[in-house]
GUKEKOL-629531 format. One line per 3 residues: number of its first residue (from 1); their letters; for each residue x, y, z of C-alpha. Coordinates in pm, 1 decimal. Last residue first. Layout:
// residues N
NUM> A> X Y Z  ...;
// end
This chain:
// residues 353
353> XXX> 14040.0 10648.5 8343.0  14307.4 10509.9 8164.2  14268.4 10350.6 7813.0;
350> XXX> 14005.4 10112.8 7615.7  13646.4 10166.7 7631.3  13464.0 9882.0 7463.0;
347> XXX> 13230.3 9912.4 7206.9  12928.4 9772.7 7225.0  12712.6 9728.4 6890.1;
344> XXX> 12424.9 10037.2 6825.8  12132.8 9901.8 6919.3  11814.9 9841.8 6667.3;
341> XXX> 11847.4 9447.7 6776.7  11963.8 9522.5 7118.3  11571.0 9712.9 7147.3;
338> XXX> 11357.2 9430.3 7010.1  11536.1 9179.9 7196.6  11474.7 9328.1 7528.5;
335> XXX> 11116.2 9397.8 7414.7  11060.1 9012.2 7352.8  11226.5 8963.4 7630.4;
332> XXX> 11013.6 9166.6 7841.2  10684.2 9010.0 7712.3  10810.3 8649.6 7818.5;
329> XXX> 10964.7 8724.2 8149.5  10612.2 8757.4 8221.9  10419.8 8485.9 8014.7;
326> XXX> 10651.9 8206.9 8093.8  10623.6 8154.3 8483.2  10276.5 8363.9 8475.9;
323> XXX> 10135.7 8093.6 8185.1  10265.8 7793.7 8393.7  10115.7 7935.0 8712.5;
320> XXX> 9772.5 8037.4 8564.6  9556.7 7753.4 8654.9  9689.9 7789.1 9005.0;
317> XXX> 9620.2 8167.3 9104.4  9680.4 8245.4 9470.4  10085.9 8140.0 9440.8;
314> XXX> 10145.7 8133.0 9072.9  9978.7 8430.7 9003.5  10101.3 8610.4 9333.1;
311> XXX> 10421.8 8519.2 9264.9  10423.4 8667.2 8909.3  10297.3 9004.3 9055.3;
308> XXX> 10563.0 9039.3 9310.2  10821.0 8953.2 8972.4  10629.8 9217.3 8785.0;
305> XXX> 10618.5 9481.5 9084.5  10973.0 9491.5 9178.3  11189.6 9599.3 8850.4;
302> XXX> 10834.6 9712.8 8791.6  10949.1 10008.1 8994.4  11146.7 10136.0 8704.0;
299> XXX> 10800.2 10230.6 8534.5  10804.4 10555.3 8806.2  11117.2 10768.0 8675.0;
296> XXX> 11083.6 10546.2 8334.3  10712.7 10726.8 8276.1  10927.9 11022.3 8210.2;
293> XXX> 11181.9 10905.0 7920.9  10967.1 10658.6 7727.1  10657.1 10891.6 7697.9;
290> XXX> 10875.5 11150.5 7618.8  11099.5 11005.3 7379.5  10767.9 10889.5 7186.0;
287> XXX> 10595.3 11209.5 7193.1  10234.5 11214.6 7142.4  10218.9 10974.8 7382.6;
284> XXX> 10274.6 11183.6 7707.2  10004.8 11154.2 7896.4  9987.1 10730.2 7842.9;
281> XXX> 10384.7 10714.9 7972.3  10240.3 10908.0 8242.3  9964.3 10692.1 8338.4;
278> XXX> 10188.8 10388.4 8312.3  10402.7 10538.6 8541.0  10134.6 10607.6 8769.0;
275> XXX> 10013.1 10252.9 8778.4  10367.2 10105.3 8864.6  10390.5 10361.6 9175.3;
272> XXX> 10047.9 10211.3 9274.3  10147.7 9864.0 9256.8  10450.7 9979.8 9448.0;
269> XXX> 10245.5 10079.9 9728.9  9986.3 9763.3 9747.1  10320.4 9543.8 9735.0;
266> XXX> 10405.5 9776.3 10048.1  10035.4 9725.0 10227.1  10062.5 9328.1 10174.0;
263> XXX> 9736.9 9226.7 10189.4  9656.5 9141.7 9792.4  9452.4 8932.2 9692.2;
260> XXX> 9186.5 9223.4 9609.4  9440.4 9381.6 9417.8  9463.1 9058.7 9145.4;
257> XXX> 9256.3 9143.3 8877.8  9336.5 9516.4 8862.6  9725.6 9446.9 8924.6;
254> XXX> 9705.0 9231.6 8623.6  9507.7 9457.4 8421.8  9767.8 9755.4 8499.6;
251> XXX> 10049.0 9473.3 8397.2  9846.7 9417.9 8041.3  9846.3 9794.8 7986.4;
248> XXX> 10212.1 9869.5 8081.6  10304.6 9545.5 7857.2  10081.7 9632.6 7581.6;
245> XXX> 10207.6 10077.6 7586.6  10585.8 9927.3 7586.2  10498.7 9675.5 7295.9;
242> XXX> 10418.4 9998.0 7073.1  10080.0 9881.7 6973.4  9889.7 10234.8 7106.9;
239> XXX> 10145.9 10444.9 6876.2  10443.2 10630.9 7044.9  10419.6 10996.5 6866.0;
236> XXX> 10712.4 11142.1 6654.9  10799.7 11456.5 6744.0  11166.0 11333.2 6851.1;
233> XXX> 11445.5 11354.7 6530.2  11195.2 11621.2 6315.8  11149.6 11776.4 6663.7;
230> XXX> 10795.0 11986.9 6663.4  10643.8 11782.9 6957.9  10988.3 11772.3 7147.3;
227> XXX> 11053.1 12206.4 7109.7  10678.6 12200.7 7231.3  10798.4 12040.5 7540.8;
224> XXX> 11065.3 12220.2 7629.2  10913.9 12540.8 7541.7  10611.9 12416.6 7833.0;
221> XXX> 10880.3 12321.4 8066.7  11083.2 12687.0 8041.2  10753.3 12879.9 8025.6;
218> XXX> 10629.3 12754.3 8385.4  10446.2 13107.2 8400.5  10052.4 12958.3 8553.3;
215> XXX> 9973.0 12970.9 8174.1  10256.8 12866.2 7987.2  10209.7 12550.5 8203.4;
212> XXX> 9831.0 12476.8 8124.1  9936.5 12523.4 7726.0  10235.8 12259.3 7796.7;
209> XXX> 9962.9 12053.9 7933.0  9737.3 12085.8 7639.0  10009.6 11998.0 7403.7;
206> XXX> 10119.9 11716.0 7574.2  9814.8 11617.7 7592.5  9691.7 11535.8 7272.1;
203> XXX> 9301.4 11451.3 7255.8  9087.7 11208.4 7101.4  9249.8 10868.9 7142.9;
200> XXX> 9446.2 10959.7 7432.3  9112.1 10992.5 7589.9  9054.6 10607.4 7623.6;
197> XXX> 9431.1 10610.9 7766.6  9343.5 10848.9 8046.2  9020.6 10686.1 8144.2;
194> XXX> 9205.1 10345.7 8165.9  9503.7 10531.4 8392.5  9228.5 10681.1 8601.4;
191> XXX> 9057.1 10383.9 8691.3  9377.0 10202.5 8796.6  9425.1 10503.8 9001.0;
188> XXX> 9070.7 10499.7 9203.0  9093.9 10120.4 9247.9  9460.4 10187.7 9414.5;
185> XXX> 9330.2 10413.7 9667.7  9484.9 10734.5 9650.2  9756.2 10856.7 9885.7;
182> XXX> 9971.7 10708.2 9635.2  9913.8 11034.0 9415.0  10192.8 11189.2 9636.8;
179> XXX> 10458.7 10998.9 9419.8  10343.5 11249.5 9141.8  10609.3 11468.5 9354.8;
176> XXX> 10848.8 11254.3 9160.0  10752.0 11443.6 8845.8  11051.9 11685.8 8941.3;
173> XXX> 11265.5 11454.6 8844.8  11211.4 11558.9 8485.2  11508.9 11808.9 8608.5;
170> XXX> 11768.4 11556.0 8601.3  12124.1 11511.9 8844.4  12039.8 11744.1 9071.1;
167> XXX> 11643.6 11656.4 9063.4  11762.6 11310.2 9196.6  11964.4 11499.8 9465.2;
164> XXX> 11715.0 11658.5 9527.1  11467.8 11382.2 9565.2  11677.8 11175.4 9786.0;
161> XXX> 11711.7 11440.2 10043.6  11409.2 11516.3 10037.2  11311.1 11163.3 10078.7;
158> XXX> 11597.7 11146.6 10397.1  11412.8 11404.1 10623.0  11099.0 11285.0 10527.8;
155> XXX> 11188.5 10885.4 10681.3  10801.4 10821.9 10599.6  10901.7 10458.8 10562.0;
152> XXX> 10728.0 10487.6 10211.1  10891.4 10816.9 10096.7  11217.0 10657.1 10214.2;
149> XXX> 11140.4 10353.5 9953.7  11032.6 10578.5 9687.6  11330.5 10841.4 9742.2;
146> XXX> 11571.5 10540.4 9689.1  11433.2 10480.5 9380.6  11459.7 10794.8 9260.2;
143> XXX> 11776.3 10845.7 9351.8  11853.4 10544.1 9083.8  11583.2 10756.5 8877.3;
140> XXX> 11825.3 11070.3 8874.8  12138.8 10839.4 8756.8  11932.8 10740.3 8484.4;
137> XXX> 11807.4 11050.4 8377.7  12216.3 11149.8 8370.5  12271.4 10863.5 8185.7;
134> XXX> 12062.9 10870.5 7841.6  12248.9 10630.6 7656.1  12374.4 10279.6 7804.6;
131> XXX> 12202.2 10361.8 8199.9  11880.2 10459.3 7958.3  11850.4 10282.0 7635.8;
128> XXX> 12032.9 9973.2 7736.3  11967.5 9914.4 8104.4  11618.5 10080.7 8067.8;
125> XXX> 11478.6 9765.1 7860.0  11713.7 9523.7 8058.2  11528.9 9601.5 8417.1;
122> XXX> 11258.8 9350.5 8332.0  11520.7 9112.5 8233.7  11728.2 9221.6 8569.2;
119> XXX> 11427.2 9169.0 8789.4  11325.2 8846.0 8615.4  11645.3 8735.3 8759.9;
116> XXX> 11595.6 8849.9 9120.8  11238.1 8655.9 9134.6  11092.9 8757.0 9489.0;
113> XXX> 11257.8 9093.8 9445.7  11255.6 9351.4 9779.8  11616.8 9313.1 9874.0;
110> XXX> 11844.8 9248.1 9667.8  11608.6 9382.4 9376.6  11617.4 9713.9 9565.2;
107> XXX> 12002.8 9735.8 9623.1  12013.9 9649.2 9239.3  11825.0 9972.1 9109.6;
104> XXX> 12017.4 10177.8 9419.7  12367.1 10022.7 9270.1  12278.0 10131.8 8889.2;
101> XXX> 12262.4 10453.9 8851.4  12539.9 10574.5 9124.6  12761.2 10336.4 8935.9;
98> XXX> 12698.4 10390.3 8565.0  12717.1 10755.8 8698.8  13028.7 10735.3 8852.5;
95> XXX> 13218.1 10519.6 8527.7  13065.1 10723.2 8267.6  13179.2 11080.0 8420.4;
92> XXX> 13567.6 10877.9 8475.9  13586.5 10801.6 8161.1  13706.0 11154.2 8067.4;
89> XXX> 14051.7 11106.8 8235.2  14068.7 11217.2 8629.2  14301.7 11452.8 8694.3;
86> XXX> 14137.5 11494.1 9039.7  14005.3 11837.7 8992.6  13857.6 11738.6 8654.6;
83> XXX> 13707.6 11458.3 8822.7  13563.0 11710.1 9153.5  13439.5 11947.8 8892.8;
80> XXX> 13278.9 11654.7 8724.0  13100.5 11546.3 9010.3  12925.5 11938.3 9072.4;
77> XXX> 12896.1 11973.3 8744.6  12666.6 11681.3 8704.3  12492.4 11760.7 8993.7;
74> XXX> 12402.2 12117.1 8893.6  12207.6 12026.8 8558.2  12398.9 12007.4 8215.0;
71> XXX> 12390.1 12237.7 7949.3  12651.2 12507.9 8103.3  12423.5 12823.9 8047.8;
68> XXX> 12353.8 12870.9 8457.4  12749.1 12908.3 8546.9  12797.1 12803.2 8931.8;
65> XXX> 13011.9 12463.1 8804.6  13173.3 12661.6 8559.6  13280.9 12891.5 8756.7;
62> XXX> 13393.3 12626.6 8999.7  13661.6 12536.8 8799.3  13756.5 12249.9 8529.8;
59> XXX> 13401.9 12194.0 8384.1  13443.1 12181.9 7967.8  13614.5 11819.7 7993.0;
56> XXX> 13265.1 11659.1 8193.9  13077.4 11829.3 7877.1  13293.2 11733.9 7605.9;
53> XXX> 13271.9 11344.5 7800.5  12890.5 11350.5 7818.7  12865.9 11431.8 7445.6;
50> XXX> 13102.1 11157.3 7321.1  12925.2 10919.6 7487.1  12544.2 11068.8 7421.9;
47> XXX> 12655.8 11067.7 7023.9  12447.5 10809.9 6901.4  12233.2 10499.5 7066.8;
44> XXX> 12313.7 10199.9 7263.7  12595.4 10422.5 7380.3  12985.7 10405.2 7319.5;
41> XXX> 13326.7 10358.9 7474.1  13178.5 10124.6 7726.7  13357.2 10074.2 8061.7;
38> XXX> 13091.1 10153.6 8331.7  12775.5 9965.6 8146.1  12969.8 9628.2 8105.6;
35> XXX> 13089.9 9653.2 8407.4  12789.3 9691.3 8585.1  12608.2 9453.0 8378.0;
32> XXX> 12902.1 9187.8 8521.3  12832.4 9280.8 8863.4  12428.6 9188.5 8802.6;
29> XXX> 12527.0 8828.5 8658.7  12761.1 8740.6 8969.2  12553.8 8888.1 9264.3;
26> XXX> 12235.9 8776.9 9079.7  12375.6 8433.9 9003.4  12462.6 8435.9 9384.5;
23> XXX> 12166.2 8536.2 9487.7  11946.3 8259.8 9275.0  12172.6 7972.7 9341.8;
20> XXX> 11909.8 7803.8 9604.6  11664.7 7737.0 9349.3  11309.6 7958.0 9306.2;
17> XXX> 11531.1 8195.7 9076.3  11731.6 7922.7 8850.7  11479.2 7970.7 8560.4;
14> XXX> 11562.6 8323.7 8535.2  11890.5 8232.3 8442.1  11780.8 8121.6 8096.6;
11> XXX> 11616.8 8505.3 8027.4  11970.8 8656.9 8205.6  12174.7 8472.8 7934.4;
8> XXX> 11939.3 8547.7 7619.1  11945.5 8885.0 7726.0  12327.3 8924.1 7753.5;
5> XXX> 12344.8 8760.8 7383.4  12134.2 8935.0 7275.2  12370.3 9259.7 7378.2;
2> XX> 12601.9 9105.9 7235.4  12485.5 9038.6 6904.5;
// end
């Protein structure tokens, strides 16, 4: 019930975002997400709490920072180390990556959101199966972010920077060199994602890719991924109605029907970043956490792209302004909703950190 209850709120204050109080409410609404994310006891889903706090307790010297078979990657030793070092209680993990996840997601709808509220309900999906669950992904993709935006200025000093410390933090971050795939025109990738989702019809790619990377001797990646496909608890595949393949599809259409509106060379960028998420989440289908998982590195951008592409509906496109002021925020509360229902409830982390 909470966690509808936080949706329901930040779908109603989505109305306020062409008014004057829209920064505020974001200031206010978005600090209160952050809390709510840094001082749970639990996760949205099971044992990734508990787990991340054995972990940060097992890492009290730098030998266990440098050793290879502790299960996490070298960023999260590396802060934990310097916890552990500090005395720090085991609350401490959740608290630094709740914050290093989510400040570079809200730095970018600060400054780069038209609509800052339909940011945060587009953001909600991730919020509470990511930043509430999975958090060291998250805290890669909050790099992530920050690696787009550098990639874009062509600051390449500061991207790689970015990106390892992203891949730090989450191997799957490696997919970030997918960013490249910008270079192509935006016709050319829209084209490619439809092509891609006609074939996943016929054939299963995860399997064929994890064949390609036995091949050229990426063993560890393709064991990891045949380990997913033949999970009782994970090989399950995401089918072609799951509301997160309609509202990828539907915002690929969008950016199809509207690209040729667009002038903006930025908007053109993210549009493109969008795209390849989708075509990710499309590879990987076969396996629902997957799919979910690694198209989130690039899908976060729609934090960005569906408020940009709800301005230029009601801005260029006047019969549809009603339908883009409802129909966007729309699908992602639906799929808000659908995820806090299947949560588990928040629990509240009580005692020193």
């Amino acid at each position: 019930m909470f966690y509808v209850l936080l949706i329901a709120t930040a779908f109603f204050l989505h109305f306020s975002d062409r008014t004057r109080v829209s920064t505020p409410i974001f200031y206010l609404f978005s600090s209160f997400v952050l809390l709510v994310i840094s001082l749970r006891g639990n996760g949205t889903g099971l044992a990734d709490y508990d787990a991340y706090i054995r972990i940060y307790s097992s890492i009290v010297d730098w030998y266990d920072v440098l050793n290879p078979t502790t299960h996490v990657e070298i960023g999260f030793r590396i802060v934990s180390y310097i916890g552990n070092a500090l005395n720090l209680g085991g609350q401490y993990i959740i608290v630094v990556m709740a914050v290093l996840s989510f400040l570079p997601v809200a730095f970018l709808i600060k400054k780069y959101s038209p609509y800052k509220m339909l940011s945060i309900l587009v953001w909600f999906p991730y919020v509470m199966s990511m930043n509430m669950q999975s958090s060291r992904i998250s805290v890669a993709v909050g790099f992530g972010v920050l690696f787009f935006i550098c990639f874009y200025k062509k600051y390449r000093v500061m991207s790689l920077v970015c990106f390892l410390l992203a891949f730090s933090f989450h191997i799957s971050s490696i997919l970030l060199l997918c960013t490249f795939l910008t270079r192509l025109k935006l016709s050319i990738l829209n084209s490619i994602y439809f092509i891609l989702l006609f074939l996943s019809f016929i054939v299963g790619f995860v399997v064929i890719l994890s064949g390609v990377l036995s091949l050229i001797g990426l063993d560890v990646f393709s064991a990891k991924f045949i380990s997913y496909v033949n999970s009782e608890d994970y090989g399950y595949p995401m089918p072609v109605y799951d509301p997160r393949i309609l509202i990828s599809l539907f915002m690929v259409a969008s950016i199809t029907l509207i690209k040729n509106r667009v002038t903006d060379p930025f908007h053109l960028y993210l549009f493109k970043l969008f795209v390849i998420g989708s075509m990710i989440m499309v590879v990987f289908l076969d396996v629902t956490i997957l799919a979910w998982r690694l198209s989130y590195i690039f899908l976060i951008i729609g934090v960005l792209v569906v408020p940009i592409i709800s301005k230029y509906f009601i801005s260029f496109l006047p019969r549809a302004q009603k339908v883009a002021y409802i129909a966007f925020p729309a699908m992602y509360l639906v799929l808000d909703l659908i995820i806090a229902v299947v949560a588990q409830p928040f629990k509240l982390f009580i005692g020193a950190v």
